[in-house]
MDAnalysis code that builds the backbone (N, CA, C; Angstrom):
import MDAnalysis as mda
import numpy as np

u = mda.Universe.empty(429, n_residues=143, atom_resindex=np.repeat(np.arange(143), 3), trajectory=True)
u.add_TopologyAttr("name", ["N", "CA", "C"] * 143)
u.add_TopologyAttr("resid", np.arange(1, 144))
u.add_TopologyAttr("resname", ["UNK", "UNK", "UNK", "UNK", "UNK", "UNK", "UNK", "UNK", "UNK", "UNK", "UNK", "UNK", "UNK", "UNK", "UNK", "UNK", "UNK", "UNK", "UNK", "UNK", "UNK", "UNK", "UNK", "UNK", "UNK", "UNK", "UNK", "UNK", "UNK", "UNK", "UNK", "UNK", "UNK", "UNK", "UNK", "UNK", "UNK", "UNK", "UNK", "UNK", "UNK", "UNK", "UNK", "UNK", "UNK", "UNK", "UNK", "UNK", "UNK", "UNK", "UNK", "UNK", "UNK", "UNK", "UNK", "UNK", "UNK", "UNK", "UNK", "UNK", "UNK", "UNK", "UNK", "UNK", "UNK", "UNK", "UNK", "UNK", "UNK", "UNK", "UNK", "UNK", "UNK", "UNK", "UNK", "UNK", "UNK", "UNK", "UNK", "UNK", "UNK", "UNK", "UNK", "UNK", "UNK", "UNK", "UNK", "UNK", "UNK", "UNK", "UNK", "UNK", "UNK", "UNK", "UNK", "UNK", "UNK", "UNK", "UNK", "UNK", "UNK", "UNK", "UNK", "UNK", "UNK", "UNK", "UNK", "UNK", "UNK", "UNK", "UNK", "UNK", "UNK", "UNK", "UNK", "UNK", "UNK", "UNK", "UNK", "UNK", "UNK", "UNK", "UNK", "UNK", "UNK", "UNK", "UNK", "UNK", "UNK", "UNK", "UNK", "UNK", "UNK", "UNK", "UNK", "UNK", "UNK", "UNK", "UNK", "UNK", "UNK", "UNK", "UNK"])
u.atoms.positions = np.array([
    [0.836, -1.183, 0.000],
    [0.000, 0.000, 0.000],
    [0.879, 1.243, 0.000],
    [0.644, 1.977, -0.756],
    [1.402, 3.684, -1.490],
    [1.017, 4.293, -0.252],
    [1.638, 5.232, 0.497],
    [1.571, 6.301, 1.034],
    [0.969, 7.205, 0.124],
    [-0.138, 8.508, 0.803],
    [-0.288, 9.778, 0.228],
    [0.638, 10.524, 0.292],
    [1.215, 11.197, -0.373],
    [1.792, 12.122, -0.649],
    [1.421, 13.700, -1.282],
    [2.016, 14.630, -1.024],
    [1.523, 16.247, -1.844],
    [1.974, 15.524, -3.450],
    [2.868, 14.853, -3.789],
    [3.130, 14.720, -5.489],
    [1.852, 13.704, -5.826],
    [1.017, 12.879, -4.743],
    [0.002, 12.491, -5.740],
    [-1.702, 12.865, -5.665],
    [-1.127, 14.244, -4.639],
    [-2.436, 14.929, -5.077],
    [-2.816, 15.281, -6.360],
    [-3.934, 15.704, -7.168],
    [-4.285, 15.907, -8.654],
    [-5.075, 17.399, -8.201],
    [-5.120, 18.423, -9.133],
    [-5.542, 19.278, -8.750],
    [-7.360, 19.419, -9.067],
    [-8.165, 19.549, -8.299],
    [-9.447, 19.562, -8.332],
    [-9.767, 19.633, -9.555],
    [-9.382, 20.408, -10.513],
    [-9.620, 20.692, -11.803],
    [-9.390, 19.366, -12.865],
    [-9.064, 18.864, -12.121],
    [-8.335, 17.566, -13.362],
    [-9.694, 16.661, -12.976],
    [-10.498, 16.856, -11.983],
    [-11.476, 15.923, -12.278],
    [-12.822, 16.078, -12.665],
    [-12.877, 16.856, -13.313],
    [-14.149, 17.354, -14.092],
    [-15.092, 16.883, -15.137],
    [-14.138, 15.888, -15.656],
    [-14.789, 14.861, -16.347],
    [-15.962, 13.956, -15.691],
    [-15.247, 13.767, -14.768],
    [-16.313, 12.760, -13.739],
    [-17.117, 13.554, -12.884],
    [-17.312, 14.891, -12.988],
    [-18.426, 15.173, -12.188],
    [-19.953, 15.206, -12.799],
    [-21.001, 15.584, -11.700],
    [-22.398, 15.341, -12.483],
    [-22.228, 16.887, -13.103],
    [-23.291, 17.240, -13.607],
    [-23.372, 18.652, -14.271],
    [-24.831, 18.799, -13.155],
    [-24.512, 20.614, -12.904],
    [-25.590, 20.750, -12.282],
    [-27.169, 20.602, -12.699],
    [-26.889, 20.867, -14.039],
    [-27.946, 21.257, -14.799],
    [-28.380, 20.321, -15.993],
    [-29.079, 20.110, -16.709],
    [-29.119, 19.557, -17.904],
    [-30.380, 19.794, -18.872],
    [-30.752, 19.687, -19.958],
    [-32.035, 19.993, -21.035],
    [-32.398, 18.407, -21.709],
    [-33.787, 18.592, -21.181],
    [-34.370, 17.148, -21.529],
    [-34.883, 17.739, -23.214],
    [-34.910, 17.113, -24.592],
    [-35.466, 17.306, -25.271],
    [-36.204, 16.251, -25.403],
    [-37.918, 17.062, -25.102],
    [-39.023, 16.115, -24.937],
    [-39.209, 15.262, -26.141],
    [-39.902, 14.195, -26.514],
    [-40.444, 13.500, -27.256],
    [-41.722, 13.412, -27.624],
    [-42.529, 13.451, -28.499],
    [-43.446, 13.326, -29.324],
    [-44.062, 11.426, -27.702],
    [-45.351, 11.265, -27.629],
    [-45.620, 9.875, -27.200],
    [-45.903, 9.445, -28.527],
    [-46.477, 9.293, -29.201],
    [-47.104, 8.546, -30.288],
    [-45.795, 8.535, -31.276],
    [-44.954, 9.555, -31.882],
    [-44.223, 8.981, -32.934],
    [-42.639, 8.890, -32.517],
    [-42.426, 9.382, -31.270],
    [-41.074, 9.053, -30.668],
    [-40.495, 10.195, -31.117],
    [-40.830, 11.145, -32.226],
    [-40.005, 12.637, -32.879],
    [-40.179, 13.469, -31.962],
    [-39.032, 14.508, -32.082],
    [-39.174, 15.383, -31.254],
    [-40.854, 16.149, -31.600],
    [-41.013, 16.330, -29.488],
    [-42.231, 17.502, -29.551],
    [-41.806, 18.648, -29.520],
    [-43.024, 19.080, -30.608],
    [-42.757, 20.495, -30.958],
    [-44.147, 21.476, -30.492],
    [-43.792, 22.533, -30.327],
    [-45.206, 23.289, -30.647],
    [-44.477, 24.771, -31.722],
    [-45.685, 24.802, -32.293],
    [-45.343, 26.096, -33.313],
    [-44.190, 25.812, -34.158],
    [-43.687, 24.527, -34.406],
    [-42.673, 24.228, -35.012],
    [-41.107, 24.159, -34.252],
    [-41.137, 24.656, -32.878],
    [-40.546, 24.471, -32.319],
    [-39.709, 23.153, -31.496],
    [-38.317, 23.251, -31.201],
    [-38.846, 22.201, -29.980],
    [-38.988, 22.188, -28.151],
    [-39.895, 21.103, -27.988],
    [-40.083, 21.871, -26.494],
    [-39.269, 21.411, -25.619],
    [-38.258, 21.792, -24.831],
    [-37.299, 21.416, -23.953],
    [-37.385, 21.701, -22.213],
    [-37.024, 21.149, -21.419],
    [-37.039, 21.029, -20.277],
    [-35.895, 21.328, -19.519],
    [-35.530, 22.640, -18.583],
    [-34.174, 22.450, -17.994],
    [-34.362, 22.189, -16.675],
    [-33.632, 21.331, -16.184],
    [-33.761, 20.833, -15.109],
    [-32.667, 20.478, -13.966],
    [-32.715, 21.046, -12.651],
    [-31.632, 20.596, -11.905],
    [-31.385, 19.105, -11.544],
    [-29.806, 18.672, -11.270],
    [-30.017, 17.449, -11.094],
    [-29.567, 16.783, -9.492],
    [-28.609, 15.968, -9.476],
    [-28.649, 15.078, -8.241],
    [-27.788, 16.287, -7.464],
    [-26.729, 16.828, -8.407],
    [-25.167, 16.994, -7.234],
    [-25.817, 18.750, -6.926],
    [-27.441, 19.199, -6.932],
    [-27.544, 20.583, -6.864],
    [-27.939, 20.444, -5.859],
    [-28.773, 21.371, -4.707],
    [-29.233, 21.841, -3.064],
    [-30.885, 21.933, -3.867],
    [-31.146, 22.409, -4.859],
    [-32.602, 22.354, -5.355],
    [-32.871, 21.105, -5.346],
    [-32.144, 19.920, -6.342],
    [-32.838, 18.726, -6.191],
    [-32.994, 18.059, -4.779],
    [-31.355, 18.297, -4.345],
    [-31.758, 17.639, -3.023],
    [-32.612, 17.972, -2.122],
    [-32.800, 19.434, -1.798],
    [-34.239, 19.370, -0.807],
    [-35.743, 19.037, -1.972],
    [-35.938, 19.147, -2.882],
    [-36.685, 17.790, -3.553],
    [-36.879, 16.990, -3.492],
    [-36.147, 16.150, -3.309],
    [-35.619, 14.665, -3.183],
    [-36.308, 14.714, -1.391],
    [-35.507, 15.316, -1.041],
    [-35.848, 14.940, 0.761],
    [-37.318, 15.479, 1.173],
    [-38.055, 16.530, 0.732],
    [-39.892, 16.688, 0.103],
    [-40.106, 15.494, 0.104],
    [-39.863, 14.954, -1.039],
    [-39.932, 13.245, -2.109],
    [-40.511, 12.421, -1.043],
    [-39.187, 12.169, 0.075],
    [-38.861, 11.105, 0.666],
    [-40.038, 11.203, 2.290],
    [-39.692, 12.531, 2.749],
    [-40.403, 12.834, 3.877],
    [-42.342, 12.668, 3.373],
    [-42.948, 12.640, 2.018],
    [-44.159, 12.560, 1.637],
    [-44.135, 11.128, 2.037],
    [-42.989, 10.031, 1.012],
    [-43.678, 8.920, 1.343],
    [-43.624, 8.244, 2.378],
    [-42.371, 8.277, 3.595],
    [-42.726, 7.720, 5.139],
    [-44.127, 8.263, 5.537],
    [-44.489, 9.617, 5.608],
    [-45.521, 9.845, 5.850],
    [-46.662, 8.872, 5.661],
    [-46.815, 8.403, 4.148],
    [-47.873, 7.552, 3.590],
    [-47.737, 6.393, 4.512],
    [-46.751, 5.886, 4.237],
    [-45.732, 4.251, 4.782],
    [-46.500, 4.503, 6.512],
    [-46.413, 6.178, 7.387],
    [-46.872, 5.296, 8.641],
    [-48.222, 5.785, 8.536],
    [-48.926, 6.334, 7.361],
    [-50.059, 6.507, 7.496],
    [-51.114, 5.619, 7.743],
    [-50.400, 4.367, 6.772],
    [-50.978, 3.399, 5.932],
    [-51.342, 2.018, 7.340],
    [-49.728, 1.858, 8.065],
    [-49.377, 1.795, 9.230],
    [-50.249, 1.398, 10.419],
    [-50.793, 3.241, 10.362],
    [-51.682, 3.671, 11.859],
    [-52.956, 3.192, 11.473],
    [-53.454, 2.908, 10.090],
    [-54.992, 2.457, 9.680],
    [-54.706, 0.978, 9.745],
    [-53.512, 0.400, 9.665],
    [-53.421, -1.159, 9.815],
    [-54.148, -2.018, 8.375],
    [-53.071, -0.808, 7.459],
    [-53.509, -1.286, 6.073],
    [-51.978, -1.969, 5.936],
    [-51.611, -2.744, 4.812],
    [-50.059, -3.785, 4.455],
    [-49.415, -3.226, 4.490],
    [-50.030, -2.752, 2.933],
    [-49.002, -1.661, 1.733],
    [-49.845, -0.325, 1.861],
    [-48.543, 0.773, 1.465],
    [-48.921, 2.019, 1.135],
    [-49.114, 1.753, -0.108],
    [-49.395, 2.766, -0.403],
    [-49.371, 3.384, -1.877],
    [-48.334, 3.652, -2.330],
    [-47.867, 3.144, -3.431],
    [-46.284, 3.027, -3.706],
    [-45.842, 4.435, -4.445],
    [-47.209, 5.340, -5.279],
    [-46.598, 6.991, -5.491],
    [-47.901, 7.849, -4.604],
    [-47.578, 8.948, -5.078],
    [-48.424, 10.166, -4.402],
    [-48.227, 11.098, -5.542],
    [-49.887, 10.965, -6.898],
    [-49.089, 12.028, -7.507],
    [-49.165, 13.783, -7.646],
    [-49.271, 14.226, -5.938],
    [-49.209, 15.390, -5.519],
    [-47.702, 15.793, -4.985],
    [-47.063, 14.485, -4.386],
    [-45.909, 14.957, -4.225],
    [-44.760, 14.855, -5.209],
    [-45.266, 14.332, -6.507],
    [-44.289, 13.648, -7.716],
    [-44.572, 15.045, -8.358],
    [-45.819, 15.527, -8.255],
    [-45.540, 17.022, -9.008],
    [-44.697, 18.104, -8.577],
    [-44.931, 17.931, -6.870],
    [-44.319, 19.056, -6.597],
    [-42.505, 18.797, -6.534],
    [-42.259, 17.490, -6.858],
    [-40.718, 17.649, -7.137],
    [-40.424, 18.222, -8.526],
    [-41.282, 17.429, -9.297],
    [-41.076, 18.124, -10.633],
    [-41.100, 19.518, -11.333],
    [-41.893, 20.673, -10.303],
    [-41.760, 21.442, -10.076],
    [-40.895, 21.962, -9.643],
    [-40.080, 21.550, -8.641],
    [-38.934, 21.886, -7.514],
    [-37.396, 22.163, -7.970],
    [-37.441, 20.677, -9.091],
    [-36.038, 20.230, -10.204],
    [-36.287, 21.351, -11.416],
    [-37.390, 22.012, -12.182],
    [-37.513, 22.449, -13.347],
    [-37.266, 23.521, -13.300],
    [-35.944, 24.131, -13.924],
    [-35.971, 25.603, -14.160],
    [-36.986, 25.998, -14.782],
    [-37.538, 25.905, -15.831],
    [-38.033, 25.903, -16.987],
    [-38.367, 25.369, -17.927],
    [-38.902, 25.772, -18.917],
    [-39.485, 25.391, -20.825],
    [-39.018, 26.106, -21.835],
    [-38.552, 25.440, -22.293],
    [-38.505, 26.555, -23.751],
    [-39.476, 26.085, -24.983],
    [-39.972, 26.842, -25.321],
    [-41.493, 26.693, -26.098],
    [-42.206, 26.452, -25.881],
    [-42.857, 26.335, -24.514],
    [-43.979, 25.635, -24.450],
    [-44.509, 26.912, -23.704],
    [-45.486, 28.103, -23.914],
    [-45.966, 28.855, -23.047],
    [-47.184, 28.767, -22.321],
    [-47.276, 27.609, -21.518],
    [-48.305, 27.281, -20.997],
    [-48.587, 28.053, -19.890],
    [-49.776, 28.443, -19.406],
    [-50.670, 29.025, -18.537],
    [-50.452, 28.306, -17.305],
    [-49.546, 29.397, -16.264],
    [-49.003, 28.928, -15.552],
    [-47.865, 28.562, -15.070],
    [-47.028, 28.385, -16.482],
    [-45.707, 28.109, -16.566],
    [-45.219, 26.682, -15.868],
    [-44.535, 26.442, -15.287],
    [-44.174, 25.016, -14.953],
    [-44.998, 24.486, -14.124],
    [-45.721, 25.244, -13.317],
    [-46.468, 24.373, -11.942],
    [-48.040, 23.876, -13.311],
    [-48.136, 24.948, -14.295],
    [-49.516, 24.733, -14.746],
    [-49.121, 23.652, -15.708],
    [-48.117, 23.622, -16.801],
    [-47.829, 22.347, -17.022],
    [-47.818, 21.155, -16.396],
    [-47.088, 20.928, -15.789],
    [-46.946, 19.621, -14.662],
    [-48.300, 19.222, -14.000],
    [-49.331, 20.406, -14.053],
    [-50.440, 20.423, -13.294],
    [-51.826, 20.159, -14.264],
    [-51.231, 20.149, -15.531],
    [-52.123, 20.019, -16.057],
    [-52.391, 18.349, -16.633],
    [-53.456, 17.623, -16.538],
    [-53.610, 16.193, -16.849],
    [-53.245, 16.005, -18.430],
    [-53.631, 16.654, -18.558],
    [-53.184, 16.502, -20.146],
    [-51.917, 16.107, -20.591],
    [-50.901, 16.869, -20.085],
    [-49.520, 16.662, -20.147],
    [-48.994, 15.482, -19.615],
    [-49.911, 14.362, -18.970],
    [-48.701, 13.693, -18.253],
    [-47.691, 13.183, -19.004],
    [-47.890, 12.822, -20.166],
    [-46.478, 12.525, -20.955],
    [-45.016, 13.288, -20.871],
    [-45.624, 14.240, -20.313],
    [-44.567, 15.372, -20.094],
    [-44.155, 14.779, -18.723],
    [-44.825, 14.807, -17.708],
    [-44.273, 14.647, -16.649],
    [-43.516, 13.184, -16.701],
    [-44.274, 12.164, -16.815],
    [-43.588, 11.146, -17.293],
    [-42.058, 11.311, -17.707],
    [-41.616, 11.580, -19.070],
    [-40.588, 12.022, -19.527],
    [-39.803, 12.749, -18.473],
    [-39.999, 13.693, -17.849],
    [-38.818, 14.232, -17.328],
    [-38.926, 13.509, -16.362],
    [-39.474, 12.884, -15.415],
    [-39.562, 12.015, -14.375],
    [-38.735, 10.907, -14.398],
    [-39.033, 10.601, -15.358],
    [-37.869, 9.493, -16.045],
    [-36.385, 9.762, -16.309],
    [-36.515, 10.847, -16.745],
    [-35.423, 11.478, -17.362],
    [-34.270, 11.810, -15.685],
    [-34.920, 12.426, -14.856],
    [-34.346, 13.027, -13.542],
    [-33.556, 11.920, -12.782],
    [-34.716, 10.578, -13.303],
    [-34.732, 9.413, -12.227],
    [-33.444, 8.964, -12.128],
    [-32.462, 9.244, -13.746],
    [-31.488, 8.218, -14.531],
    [-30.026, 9.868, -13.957],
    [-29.155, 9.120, -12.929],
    [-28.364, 9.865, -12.508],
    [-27.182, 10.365, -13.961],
    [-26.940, 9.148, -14.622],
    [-26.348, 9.546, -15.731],
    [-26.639, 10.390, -16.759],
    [-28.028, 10.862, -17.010],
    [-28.237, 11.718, -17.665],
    [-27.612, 13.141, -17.488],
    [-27.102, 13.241, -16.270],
    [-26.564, 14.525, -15.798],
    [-24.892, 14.429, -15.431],
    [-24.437, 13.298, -16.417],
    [-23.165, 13.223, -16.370],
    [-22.289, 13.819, -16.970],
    [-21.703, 15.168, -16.946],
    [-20.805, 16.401, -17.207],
    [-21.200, 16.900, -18.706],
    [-22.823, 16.628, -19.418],
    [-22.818, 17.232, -20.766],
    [-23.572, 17.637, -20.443],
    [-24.509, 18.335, -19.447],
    [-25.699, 19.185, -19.377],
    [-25.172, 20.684, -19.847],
    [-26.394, 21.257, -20.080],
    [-26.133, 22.681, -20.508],
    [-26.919, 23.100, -18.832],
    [-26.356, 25.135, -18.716],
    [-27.135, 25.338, -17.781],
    [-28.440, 25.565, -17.846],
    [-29.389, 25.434, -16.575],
    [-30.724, 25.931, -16.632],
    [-30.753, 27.566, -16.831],
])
């Protein structure tokens, strides 16, 4: 076993490759033909914070503190199983992670998107998209 040494420190900068990116742009998908979605000819994109930011993480910990809640809700009624989502608190992360849209000027802006039933394909998608830590592996653009 090598001793540490000051000659085999690396300077912070040299590891940048391997970090997450704070940020990243989901380009949504079409559900039915898999092509990019567009509106107005546009396309509609999603920026979104990810794992290594203080936004996702108090998200994430929202996330987590909703579902123990359920887990001893479920518990104290002397039901098995909870409910394995909550999708009041799946919005409000998705809300929490999303800088923004680009093209999509919906009424409301991100909470009315996400909020709107119509869209769940949308939510879906970035939900998915957030879930996958590698997606935010050092090629994101910023939000």
């Amino acid at each position: 076993m090598s001793e540490k040494t000051e000659s085999n420190v690396v300077p912070v900068d040299d590891f940048a490759d391997l970090y997450l990116s704070d940020t990243t742009v989901i380009d949504l998908e079409n559900p039915k033909t898999g092509e990019p979605l567009l509106f107005k000819g546009l396309p509609v994109r999603a920026h979104v914070f990810g794992p290594s930011t203080e936004v996702y993480e108090k998200a994430q910990d929202r996330l987590n503190r909703e579902a123990t809640k359920r887990v001893l809700a479920m518990a104290a009624n002397g039901k098995k199983k909870a409910q394995d989502s909550d999708p009041e608190a799946d919005i409000k992360f998705l809300i929490a992670v999303t800088s923004h849209f680009d093209n999509l000027p919906f009424p409301g802006g991100v909470e009315g998107i996400y909020r709107e039933r119509k869209f769940r394909h949308i939510n879906k998608q970035v939900q998915t998209f957030v879930g996958d830590m590698g997606n935010f592996f050092v090629s994101g653009e910023k939000a």
